[in-house]
C-alpha positions in Angstrom: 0.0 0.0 0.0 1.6 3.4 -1.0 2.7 6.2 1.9 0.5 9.4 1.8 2.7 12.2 1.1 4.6 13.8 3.4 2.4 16.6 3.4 -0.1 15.2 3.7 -1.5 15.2 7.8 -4.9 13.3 9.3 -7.0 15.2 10.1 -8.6 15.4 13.9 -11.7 13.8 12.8 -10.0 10.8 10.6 -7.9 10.1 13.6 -11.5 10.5 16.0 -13.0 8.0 13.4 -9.8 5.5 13.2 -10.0 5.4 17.1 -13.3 4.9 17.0 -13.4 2.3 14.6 -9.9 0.2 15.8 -9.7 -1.9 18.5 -6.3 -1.3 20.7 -4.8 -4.9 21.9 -3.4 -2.7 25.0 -6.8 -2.3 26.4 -8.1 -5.5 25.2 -10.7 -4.3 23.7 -13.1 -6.4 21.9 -16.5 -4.4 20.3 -19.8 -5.9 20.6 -22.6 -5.7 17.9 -24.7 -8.5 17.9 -28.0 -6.6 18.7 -29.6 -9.5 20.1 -27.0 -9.8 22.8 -27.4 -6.1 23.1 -30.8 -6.4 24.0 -30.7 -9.2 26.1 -28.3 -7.5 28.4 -29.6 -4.5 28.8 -33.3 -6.5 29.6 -31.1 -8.5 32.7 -29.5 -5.1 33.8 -33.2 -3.7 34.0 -32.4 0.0 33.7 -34.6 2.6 35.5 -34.8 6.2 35.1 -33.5 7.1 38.4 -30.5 4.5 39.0 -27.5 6.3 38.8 -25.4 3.9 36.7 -21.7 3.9 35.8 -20.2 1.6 32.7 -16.9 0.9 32.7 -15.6 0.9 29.3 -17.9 2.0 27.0 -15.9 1.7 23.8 -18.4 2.2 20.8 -21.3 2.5 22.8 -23.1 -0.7 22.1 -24.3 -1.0 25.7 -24.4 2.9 25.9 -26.8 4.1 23.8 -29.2 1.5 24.6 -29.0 2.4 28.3 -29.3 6.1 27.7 -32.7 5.7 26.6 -33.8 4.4 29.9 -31.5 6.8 32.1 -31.7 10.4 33.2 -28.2 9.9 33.2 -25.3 7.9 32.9 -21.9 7.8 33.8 -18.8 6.1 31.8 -15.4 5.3 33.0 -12.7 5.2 29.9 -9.0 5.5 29.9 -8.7 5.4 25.5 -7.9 9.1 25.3 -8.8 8.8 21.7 -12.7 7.2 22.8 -13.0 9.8 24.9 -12.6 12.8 22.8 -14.8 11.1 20.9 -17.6 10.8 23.6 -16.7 14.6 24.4 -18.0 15.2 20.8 -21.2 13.7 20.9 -22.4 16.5 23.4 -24.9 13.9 25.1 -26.3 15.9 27.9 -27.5 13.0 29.9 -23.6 11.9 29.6 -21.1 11.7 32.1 -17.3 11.3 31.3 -14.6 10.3 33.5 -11.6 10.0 31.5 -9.9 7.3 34.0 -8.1 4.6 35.0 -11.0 2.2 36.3 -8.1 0.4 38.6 -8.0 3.7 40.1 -11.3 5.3 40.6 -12.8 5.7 44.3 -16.3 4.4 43.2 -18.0 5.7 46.5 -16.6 9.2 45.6 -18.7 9.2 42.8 -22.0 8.6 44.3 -23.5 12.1 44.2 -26.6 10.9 46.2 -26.0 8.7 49.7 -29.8 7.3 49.1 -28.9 5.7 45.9 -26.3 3.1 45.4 -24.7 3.3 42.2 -24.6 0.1 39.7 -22.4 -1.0 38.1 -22.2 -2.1 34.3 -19.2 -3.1 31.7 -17.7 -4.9 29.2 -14.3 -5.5 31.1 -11.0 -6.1 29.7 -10.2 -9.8 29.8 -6.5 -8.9 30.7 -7.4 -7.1 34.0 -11.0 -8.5 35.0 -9.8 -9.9 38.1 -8.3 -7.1 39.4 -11.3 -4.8 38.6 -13.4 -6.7 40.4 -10.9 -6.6 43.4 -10.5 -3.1 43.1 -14.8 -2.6 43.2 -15.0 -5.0 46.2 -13.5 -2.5 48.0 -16.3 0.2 47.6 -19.3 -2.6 47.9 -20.6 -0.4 50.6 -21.7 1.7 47.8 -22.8 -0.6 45.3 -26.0 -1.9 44.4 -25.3 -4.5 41.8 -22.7 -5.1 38.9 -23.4 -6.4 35.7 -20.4 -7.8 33.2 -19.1 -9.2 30.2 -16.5 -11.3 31.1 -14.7 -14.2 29.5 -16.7 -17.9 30.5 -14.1 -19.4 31.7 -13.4 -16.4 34.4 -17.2 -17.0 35.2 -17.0 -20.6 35.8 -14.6 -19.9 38.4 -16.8 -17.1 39.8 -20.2 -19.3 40.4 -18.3 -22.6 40.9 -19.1 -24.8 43.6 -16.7 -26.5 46.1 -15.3 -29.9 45.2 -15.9 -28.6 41.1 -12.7 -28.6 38.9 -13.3 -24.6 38.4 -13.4 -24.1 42.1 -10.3 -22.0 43.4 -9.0 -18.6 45.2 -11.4 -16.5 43.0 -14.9 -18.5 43.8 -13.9 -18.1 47.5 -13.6 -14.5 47.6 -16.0 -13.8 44.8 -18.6 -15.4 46.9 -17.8 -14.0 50.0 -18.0 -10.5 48.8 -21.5 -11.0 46.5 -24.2 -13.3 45.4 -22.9 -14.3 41.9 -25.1 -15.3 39.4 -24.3 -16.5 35.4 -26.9 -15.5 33.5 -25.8 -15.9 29.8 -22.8 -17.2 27.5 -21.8 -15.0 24.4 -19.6 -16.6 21.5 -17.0 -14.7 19.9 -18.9 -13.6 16.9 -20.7 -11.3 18.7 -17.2 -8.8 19.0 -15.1 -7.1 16.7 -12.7 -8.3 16.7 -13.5 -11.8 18.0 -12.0 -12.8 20.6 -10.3 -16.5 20.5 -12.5 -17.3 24.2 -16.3 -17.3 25.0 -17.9 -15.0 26.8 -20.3 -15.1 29.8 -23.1 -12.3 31.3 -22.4 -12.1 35.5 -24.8 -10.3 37.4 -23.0 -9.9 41.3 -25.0 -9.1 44.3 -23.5 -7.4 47.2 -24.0 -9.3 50.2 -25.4 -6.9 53.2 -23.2 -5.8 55.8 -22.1 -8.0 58.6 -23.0 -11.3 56.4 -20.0 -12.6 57.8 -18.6 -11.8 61.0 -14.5 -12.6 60.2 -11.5 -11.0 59.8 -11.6 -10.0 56.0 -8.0 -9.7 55.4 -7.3 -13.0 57.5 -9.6 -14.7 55.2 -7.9 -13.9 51.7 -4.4 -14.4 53.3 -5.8 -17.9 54.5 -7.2 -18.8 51.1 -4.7 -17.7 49.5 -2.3 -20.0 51.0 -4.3 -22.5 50.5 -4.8 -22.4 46.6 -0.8 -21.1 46.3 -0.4 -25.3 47.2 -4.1 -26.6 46.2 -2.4 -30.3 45.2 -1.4 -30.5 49.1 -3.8 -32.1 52.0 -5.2 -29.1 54.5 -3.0 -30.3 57.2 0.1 -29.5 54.9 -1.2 -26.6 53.2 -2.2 -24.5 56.0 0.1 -26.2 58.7 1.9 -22.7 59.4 -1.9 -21.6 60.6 -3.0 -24.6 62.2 -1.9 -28.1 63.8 -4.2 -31.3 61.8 -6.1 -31.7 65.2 -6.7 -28.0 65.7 -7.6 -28.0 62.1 -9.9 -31.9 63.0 -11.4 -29.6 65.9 -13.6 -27.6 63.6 -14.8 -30.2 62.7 -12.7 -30.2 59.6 -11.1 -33.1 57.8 -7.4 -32.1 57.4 -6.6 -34.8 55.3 -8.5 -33.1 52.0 -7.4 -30.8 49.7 -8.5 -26.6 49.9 -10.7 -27.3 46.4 -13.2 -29.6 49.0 -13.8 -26.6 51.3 -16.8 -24.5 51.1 -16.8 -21.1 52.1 -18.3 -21.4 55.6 -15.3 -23.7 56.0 -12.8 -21.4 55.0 -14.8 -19.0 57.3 -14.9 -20.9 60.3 -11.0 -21.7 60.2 -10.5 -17.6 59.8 -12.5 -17.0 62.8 -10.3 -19.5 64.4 -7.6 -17.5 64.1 -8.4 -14.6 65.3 -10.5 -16.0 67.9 -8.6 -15.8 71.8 
């Protein structure tokens, strides 16, 4: 393909419309456009005039548009500098821009009114889901529900039940933090470009306050070290926390692996700890 001449320059719109148009692999960002996904997520977000609603990651606006014509206003969260400008020119009134780093946002500090809870919406990069959703766990007081695109086999892990070959460090802590609930898979055809992994729709709850009455930070170091060796017995994986018969006191076998523990197992032994 020939060079333009050197005199030749873009203009600010061409490069608004290239952005617009191209996908950029260091945000992982994948497009959707099958309308009948579309619609079938926006009718399991149930949008209603008064939620105060943030998406993170809006990209073309597949999920945007649809929502704005159920919202007095919406919020978006996008760090392409090049999407954003072109958001900026839309002039949407009912459109609120935050040109940010979603692994940096305090969420909380965004919720202009303390008797609405925002929710939470988004398309999330596949190459930093996981610590997205940490980083939102930590403003659940504020948060009435999420809704997300995420890859299926991320999801699996989210909603999977103990003793289940999915089951790990992320469906402990998931769990604790929300009620998790897979409501849809979506295959790759449905993005541009597609991506080489399908897809699932996760609705997550946040549990009320005082759900569970442990240590928080106890509990993710303790499951942590569990998964790190998840091959190993109880009694060998957590034996710098706990003897085998201290561990058999809780009524605990120690002699299976962390992947056979529930949550209210993995609770009960962090209360343990921290219990005189």
């Amino acid at each position: 393909m020939p060079r333009s001449p050197p005199h030749c320059k873009w203009s600010t719109r061409n490069k608004m419309s290239q952005a617009f148009n191209k996908p950029r692999k260091r945000f992982g960002q994948h497009f959707l456009h099958d309308p009948h996904v579309i619609a079938r997520i926006v009718h399991a977000i149930n949008p209603q005039a008064d939620d105060h609603m943030i998406e993170i990651g809006p990209g073309r606006g597949a999920i945007t548009r649809p929502l704005l014509e159920h919202l007095r206003q919406l919020a978006i969260i996008e760090i392409d500098r090049d999407l954003v400008e072109w958001w900026q020119s839309q002039h949407l009134t009912n459109l609120v821009i935050h040109a940010r780093d979603a692994l940096k946002i305090d969420y909380c500090a965004l919720q202009t009114d303390p008797q609405r809870k925002l929710r939470i919406v988004g398309n999330l990069p596949y190459n930093i889901s996981t610590p997205i959703l940490f980083h939102l766990f930590e403003h659940l007081d504020c948060i009435e529900d999420m809704h997300f695109m995420l890859q299926k086999e991320v999801v699996d892990r989210m909603c999977a039940a103990a003793g289940s070959p999915d089951y790990g460090r992320l469906s402990v802590m998931v769990q604790y933090y929300c009620e998790v609930t897979q409501l849809f898979d979506v295959g790759p055809g449905a993005f541009t470009p597609p991506p080489k992994v399908d897809s699932s729709i996760v609705r997550l709850r946040p549990h009320a306050p005082g759900t569970y009455q442990v240590d928080e930070p106890v509990l993710q170091q303790l499951v942590s070290q569990a998964f790190s060796q998840r091959r190993k017995t109880l009694r060998n994986s957590l034996k710098h926390w706990f003897s085998a018969e201290q561990i058999q006191a809780l009524g605990i076998d120690p002699g299976i692996r962390p992947e056979q523990l529930d949550l209210a197992a993995f609770i009960k032994l962090a209360q343990a700890v921290t219990t005189p």
